[in-house]
C-alpha positions in Angstrom: 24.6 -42.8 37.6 26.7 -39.9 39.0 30.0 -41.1 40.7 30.8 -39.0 43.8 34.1 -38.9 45.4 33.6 -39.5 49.6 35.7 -38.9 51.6 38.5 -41.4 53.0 36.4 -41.0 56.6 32.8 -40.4 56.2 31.4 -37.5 57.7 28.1 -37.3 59.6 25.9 -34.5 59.8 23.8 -35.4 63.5 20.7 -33.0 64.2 19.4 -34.3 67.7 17.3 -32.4 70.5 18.9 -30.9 73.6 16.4 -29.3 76.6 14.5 -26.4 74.4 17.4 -26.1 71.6 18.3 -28.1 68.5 21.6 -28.9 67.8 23.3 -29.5 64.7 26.6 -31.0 64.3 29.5 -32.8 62.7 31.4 -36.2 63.6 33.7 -39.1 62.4 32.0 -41.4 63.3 28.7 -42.5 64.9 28.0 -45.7 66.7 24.8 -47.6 68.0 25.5 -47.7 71.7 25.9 -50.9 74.3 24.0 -48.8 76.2 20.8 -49.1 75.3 18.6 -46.5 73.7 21.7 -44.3 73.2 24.0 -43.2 70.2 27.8 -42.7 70.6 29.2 -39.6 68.4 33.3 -39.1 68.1 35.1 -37.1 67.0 32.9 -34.2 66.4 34.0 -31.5 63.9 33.8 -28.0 63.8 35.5 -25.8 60.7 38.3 -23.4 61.3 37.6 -20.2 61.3 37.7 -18.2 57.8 35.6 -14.6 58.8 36.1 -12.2 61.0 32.5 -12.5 62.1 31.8 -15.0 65.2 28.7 -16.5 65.5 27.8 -16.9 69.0 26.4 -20.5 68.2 28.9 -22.3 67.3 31.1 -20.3 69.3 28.6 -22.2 72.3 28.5 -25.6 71.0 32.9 -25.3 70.6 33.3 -24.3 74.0 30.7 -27.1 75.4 32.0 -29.8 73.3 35.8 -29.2 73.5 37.2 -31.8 75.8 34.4 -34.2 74.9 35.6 -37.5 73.4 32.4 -39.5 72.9 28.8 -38.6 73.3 26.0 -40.6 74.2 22.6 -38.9 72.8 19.0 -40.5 73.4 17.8 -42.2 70.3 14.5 -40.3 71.2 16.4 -37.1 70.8 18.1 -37.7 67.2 16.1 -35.9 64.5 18.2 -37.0 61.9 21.7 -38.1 60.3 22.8 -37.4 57.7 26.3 -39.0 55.9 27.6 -36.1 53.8 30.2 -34.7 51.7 31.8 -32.0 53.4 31.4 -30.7 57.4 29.6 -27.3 57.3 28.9 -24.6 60.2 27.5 -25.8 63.1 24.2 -24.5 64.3 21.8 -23.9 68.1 18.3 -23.2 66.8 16.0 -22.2 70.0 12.8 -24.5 70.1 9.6 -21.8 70.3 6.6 -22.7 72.3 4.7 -22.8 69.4 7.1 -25.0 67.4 5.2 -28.6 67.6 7.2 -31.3 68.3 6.3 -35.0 68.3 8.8 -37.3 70.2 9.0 -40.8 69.9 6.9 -42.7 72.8 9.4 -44.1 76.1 8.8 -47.4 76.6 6.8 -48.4 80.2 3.3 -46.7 79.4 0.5 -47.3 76.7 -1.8 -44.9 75.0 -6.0 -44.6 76.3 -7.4 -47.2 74.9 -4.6 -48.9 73.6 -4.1 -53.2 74.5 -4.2 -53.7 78.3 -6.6 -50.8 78.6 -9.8 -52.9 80.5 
C-alpha cells in the first residue's frame, strides 16, 4: 500500500457542463445542496500565475468566478469530481455539435413505452 500525503484541506477537481462549454475547476470544498438537485462549490481555486503566456480560458473562468462565494451547479450538469492532490490549470473546452452527449433524464416525463405508457 502506498501512503500519500493529502493535503490538510482536500482539494476537488469539479468538471460540470455549462450552456455549450465544459468547465473544469478547482474548490475547497463541495457540498450536496438543501436545494435539491443542486451541488454547492466554495472556495474555488485558480493557480497564480508563473508564465508569461495567458491563456484566455482561464483568464474567462477568473474573471466570471471572482466575486463568487458559493456555486450551486445542477447535479445533471456534474461530469465528474474528482478529490486530488494538487489544484492544476483551469480549463473551457467548447462542446462541438458533433460531440455526443448523454444527460441524465429530468424527473416529470417517462420514456415511449416505458410504465404508464397505455
Amino acid at each position: 500500500m502506498v501512503n500519500r500525503v493529502m493535503p490538510a484541506s482536500p482539494i476537488y477537481k469539479v468538471i460540470f457542463y455549462n450552456q455549450s462549454q465544459v468547465y473544469e475547476l478547482y474548490a475547497r470544498n463541495i457540498y450536496q445542496s438543501e436545494m435539491y438537485g443542486f451541488i454547492e462549490v466554495e472556495e474555488f481555486l485558480f493557480g497564480e500565475r508563473t508564465q508569461v503566456i495567458v491563456d484566455p480560458g482561464e483568464e474567462k473562468l477568473k474573471t466570471e468566478f471572482a466575486s463568487v462565494t458559493r456555486s450551486y451547479i445542477p447535479m445533471q450538469a456534474i461530469i465528474r469530481i474528482d478529490e486530488v492532490e494538487k489544484e492544476g490549470a483551469v480549463k473551457v473546452t467548447d462542446i462541438k455539435s458533433s460531440d455526443k452527449i448523454a444527460h441524465f433524464p429530468l424527473g416529470g416525463s417517462m420514456p415511449p413505452g416505458g410504465k404508464g405508457d397505455n
